[in-house]
Phi, psi and omega in degrees: 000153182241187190256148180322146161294323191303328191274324171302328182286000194242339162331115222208145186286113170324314209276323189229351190068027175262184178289182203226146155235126172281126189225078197308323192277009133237002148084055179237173136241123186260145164243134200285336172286302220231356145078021168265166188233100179285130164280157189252096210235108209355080164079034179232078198304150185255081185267048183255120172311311186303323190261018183272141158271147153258164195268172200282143170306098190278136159081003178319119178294150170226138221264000000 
């Protein structure tokens, strides 16, 4: 089972309030402004700043 479509269309990113993309087979919700990363937790997104992530950083220069 997955999370409802209806309810991702009514989602919205808590940090910034930009829209989301649901990406079941890792079981995330992305957000397209500011790019945190929510988890999905059976079948229930966890649309908590606290529990939100960014993805790792590519090419970091070291200063």
């Amino acid at each position: 089972m997955a999370v409802d479509r209806r309810l991702i269309e009514l989602l919205v990113c808590p940090a910034c309030r930009g829209a989301i993309e649901y990406k079941p087979r890792r079981s995330l919700i992305i957000c397209t402004q500011c790019d945190l990363r929510y988890p999905v937790r059976d079948d229930i997104p966890v649309m908590l700043v606290e529990e939100a992530t960014r993805p790792p950083t590519r090419g970091r220069s070291r200063g």
